[in-house]
Biopython code that builds the backbone (N, CA, C, O; Angstrom):
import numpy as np
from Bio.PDB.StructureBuilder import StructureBuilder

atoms = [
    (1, "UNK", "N", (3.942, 1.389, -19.588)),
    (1, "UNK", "CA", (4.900, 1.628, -18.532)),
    (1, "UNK", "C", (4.147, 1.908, -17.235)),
    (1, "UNK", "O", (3.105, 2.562, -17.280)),
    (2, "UNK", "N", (4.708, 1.362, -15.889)),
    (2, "UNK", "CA", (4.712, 1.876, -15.173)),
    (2, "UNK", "C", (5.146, 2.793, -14.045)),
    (2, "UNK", "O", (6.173, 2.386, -13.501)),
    (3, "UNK", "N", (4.671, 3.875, -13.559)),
    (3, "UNK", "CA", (5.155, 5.071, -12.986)),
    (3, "UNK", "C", (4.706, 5.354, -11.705)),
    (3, "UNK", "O", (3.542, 5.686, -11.482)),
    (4, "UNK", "N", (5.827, 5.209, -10.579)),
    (4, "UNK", "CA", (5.337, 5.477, -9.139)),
    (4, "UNK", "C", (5.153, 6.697, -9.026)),
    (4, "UNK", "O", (5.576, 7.769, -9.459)),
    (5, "UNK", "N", (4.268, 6.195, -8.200)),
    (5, "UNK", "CA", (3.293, 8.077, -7.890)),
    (5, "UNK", "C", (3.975, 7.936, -5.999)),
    (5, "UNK", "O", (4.375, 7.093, -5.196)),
    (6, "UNK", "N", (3.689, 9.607, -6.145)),
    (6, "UNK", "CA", (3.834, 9.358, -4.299)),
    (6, "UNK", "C", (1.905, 10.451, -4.144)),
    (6, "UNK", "O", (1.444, 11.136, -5.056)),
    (7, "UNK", "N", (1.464, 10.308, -3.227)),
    (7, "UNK", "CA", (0.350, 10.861, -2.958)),
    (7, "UNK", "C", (0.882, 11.613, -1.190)),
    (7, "UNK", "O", (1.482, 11.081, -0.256)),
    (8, "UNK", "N", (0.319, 13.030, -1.362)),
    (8, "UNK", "CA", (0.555, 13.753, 0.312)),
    (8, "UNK", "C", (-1.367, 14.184, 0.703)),
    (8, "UNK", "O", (-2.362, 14.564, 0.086)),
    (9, "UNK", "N", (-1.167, 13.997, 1.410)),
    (9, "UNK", "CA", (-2.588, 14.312, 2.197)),
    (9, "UNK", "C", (-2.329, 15.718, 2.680)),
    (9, "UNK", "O", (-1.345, 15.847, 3.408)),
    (10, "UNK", "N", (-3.177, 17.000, 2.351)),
    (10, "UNK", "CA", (-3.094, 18.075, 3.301)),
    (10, "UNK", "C", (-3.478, 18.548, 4.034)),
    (10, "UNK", "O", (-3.212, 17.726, 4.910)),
    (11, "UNK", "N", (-4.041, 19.423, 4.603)),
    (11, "UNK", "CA", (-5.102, 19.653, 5.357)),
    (11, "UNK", "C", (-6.320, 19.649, 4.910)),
    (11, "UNK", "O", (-7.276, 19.157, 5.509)),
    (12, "UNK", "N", (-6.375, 20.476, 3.282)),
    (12, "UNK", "CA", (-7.658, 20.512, 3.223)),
    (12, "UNK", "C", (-7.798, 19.596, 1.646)),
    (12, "UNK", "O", (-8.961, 19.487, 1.256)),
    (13, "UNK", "N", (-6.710, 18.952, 0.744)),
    (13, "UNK", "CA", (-6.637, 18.137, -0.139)),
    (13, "UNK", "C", (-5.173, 17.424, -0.801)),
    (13, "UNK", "O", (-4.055, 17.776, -0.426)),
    (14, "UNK", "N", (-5.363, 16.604, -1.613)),
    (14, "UNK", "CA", (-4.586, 15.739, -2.034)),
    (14, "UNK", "C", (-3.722, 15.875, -3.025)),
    (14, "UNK", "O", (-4.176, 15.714, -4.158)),
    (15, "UNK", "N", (-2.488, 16.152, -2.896)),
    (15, "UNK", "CA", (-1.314, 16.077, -4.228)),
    (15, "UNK", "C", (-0.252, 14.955, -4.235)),
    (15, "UNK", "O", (0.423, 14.362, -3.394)),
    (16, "UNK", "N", (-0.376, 14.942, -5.247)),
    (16, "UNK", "CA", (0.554, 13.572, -6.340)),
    (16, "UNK", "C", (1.078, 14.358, -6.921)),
    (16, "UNK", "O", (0.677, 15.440, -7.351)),
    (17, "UNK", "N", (2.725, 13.504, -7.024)),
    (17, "UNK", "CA", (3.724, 13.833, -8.143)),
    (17, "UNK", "C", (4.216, 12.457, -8.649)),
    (17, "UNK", "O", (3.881, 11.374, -8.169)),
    (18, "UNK", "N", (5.117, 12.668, -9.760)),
    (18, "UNK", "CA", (6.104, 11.410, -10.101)),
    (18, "UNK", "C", (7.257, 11.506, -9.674)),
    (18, "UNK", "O", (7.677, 12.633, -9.938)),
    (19, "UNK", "N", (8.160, 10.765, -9.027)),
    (19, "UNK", "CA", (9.511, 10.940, -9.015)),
    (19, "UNK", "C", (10.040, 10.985, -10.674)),
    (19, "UNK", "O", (10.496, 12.050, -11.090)),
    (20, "UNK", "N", (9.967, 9.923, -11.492)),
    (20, "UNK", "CA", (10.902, 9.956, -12.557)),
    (20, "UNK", "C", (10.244, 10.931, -13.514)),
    (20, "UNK", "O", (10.713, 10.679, -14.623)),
    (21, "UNK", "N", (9.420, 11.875, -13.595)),
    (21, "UNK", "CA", (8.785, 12.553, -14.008)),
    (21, "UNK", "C", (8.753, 14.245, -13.388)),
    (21, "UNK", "O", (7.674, 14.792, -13.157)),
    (22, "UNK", "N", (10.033, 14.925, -13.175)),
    (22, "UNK", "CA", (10.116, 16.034, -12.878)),
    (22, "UNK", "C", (9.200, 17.480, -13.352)),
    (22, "UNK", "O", (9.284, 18.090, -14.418)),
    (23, "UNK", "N", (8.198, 17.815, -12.005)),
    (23, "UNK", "CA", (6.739, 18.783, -13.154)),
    (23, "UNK", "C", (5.508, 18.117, -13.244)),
    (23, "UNK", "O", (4.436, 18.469, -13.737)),
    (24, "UNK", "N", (5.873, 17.048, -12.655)),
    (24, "UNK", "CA", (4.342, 15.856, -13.491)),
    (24, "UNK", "C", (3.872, 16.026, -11.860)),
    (24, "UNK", "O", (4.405, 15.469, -10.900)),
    (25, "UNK", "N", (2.927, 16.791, -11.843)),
    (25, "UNK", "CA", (2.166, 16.814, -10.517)),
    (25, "UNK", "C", (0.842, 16.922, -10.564)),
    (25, "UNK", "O", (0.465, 17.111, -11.721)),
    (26, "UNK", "N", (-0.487, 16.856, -9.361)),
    (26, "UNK", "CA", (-1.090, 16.945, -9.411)),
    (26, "UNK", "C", (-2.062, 17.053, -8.605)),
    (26, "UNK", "O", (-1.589, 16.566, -7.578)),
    (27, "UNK", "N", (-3.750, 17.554, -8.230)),
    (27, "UNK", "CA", (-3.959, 18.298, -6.613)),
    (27, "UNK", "C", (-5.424, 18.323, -6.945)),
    (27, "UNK", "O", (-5.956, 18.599, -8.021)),
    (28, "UNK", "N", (-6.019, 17.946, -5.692)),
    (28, "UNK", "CA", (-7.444, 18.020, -5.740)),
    (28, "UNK", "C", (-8.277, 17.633, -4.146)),
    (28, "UNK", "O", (-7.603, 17.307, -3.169)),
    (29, "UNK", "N", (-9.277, 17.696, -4.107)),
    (29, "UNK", "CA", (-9.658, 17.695, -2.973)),
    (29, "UNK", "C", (-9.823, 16.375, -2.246)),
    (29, "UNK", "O", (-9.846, 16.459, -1.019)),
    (30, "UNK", "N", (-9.962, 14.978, -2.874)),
    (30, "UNK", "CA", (-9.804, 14.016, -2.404)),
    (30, "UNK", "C", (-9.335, 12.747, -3.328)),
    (30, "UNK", "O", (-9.511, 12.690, -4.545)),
    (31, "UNK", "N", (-8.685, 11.712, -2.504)),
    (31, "UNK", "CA", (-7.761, 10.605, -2.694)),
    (31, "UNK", "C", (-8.119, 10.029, -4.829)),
    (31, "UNK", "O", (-7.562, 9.808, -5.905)),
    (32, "UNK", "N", (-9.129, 10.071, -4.288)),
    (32, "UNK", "CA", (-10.044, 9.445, -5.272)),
    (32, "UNK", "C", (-9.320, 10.254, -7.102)),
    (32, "UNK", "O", (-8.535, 10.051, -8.028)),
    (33, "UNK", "N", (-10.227, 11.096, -6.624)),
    (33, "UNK", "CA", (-9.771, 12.026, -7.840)),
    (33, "UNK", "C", (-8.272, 12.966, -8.127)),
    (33, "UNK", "O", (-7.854, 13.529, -9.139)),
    (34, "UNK", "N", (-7.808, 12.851, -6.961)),
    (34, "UNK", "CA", (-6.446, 12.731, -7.506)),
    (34, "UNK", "C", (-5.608, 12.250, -8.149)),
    (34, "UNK", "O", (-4.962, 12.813, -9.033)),
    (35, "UNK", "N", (-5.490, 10.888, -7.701)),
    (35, "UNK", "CA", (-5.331, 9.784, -8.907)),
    (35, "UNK", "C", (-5.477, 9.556, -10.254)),
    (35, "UNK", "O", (-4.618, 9.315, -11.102)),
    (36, "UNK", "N", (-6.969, 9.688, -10.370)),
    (36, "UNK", "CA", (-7.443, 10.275, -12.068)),
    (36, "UNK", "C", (-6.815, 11.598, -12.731)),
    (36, "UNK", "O", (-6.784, 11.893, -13.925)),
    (37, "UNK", "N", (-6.313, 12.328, -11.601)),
    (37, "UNK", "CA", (-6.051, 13.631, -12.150)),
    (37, "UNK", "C", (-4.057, 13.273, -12.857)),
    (37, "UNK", "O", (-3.333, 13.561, -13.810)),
    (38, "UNK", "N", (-4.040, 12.424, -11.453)),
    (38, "UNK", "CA", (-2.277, 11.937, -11.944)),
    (38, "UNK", "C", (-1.967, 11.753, -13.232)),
    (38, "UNK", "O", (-1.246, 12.357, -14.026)),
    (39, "UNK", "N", (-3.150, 10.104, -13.329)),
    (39, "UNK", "CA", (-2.870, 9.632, -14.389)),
    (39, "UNK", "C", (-3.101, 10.001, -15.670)),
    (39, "UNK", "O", (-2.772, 9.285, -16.616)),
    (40, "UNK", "N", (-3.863, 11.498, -15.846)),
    (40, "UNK", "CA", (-4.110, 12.304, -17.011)),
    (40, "UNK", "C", (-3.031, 13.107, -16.945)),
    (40, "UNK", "O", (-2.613, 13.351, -18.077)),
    (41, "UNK", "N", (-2.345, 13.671, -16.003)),
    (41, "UNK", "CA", (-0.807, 14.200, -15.994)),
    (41, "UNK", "C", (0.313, 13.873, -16.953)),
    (41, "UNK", "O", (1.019, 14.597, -17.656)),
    (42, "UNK", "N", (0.261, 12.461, -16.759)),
    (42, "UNK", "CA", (1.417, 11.535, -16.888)),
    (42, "UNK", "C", (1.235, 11.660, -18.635)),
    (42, "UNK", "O", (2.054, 11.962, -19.502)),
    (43, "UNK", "N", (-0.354, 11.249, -18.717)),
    (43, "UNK", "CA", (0.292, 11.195, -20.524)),
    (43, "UNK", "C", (0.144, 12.382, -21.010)),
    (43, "UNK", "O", (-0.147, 12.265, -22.200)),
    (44, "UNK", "N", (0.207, 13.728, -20.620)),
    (44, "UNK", "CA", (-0.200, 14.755, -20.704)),
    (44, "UNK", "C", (1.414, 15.188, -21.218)),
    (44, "UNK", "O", (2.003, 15.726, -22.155)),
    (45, "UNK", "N", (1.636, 14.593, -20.003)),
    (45, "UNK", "CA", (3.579, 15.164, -19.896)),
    (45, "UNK", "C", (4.224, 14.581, -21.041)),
    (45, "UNK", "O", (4.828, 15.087, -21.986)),
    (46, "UNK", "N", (3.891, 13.143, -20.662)),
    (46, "UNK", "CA", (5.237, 11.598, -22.328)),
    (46, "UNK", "C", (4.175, 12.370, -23.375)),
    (46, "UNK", "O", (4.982, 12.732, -24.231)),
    (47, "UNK", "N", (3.143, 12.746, -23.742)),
    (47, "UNK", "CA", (2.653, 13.641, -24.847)),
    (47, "UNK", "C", (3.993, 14.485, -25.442)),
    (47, "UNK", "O", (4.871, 14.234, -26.268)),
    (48, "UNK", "N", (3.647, 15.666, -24.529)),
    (48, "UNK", "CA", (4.732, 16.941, -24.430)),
    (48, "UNK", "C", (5.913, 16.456, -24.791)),
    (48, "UNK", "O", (6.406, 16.794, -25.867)),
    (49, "UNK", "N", (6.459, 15.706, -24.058)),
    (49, "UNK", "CA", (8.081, 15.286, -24.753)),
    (49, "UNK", "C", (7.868, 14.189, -25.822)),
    (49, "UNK", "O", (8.874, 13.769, -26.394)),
    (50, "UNK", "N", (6.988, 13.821, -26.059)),
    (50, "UNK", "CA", (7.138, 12.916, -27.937)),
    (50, "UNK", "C", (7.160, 14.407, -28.708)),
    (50, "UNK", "O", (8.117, 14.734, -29.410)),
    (51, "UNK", "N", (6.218, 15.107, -28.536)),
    (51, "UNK", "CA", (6.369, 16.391, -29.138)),
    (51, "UNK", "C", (7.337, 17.240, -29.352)),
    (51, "UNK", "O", (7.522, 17.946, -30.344)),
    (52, "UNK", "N", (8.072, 17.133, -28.203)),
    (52, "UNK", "CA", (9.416, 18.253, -28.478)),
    (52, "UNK", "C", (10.532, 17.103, -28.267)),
    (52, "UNK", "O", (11.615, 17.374, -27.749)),
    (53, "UNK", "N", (10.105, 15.441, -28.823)),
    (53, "UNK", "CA", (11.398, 15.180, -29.117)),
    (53, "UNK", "C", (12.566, 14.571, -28.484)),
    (53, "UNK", "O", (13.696, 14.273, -28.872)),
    (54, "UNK", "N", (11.876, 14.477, -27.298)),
    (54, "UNK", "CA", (12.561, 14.289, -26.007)),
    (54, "UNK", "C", (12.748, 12.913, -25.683)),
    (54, "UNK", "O", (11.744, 12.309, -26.061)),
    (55, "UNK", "N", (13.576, 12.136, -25.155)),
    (55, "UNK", "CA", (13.415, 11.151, -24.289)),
    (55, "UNK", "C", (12.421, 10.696, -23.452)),
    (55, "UNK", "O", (12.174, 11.554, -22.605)),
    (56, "UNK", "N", (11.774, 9.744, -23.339)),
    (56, "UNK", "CA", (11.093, 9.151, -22.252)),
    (56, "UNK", "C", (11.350, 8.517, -21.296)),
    (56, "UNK", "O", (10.923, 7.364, -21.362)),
    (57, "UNK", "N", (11.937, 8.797, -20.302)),
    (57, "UNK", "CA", (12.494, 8.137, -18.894)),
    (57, "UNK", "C", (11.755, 6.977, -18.743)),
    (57, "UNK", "O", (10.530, 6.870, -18.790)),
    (58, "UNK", "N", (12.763, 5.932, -18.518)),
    (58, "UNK", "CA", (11.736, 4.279, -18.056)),
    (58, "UNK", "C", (11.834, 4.730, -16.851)),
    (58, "UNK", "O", (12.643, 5.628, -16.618)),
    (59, "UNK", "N", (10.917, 4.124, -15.702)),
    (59, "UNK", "CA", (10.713, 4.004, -14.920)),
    (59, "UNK", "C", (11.656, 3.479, -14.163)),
    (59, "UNK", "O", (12.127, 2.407, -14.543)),
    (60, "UNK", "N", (12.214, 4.140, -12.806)),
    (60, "UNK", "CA", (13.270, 3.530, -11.849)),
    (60, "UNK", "C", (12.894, 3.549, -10.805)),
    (60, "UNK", "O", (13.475, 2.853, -9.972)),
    (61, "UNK", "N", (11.805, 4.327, -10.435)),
    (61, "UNK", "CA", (11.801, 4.944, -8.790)),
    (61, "UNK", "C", (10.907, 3.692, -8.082)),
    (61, "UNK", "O", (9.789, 3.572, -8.583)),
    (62, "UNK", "N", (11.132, 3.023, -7.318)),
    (62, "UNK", "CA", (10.379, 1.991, -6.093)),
    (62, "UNK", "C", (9.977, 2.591, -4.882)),
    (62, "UNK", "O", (10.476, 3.587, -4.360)),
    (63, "UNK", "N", (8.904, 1.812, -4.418)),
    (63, "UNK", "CA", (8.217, 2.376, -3.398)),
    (63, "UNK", "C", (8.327, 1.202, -2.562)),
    (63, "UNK", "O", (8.277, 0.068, -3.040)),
    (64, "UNK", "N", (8.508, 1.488, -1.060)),
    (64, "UNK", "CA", (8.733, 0.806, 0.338)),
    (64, "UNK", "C", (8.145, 1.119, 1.457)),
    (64, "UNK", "O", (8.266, 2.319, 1.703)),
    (65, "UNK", "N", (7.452, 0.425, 2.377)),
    (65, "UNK", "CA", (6.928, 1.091, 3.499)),
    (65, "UNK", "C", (8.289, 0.100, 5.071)),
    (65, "UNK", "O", (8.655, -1.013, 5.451)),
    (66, "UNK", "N", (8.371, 0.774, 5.202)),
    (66, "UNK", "CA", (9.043, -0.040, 6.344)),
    (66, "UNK", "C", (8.308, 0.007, 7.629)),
    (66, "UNK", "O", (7.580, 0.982, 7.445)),
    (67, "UNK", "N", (8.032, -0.459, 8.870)),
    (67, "UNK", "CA", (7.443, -0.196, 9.754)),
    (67, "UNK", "C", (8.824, -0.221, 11.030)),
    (67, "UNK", "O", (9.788, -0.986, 11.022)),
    (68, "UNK", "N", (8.535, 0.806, 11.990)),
    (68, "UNK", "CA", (9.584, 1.120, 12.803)),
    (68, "UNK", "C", (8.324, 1.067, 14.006)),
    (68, "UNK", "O", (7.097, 1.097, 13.913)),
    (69, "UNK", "N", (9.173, 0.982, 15.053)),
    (69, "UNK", "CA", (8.275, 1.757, 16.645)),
    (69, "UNK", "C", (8.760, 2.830, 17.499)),
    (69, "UNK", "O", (9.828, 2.775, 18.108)),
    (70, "UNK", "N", (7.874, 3.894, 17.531)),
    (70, "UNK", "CA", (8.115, 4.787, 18.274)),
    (70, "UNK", "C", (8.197, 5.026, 19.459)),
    (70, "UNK", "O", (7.150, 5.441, 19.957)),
    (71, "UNK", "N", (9.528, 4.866, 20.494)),
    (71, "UNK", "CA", (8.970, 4.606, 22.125)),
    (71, "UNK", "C", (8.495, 5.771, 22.383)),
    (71, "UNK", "O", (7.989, 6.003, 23.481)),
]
sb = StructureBuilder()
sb.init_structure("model")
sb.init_model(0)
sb.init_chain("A")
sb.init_seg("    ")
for serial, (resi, resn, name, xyz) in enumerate(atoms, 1):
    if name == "N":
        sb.init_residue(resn, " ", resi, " ")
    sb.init_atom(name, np.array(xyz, "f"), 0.0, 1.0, " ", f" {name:<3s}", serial, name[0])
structure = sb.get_structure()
């Protein structure tokens, strides 16, 4: 499966979450290794719920960039 991530830049480092994945987050000091950190999240989490049994949400959430201009 695949699972959109959103990534925020902070001042001083980088967090990722999932939308269809409520909790599934993740934070580190740069782009790079955040990512790695996500994607050990993710099966960390569909782990946790095979375990207790749970549903696994397919994937719904899409990602878009639109470009606008600012006068």
């Amino acid at each position: 499966m695949k699972y959109a991530i959103v990534i925020e830049k902070g001042d001083s480092s980088y967090g990722a979450y999932v939308p269809d994945l409520p909790g599934c987050v993740a934070a580190d000091e740069t782009r790079k290794e955040v990512i790695k950190l996500i994607k050990e999240a993710i099966a960390f989490h569909l782990e946790g719920m095979k375990e207790d049994v749970l549903c696994i949400p397919r994937p719904h959430s899409e990602t878009e960039y639109v470009e606008i201009s600012v006068a």
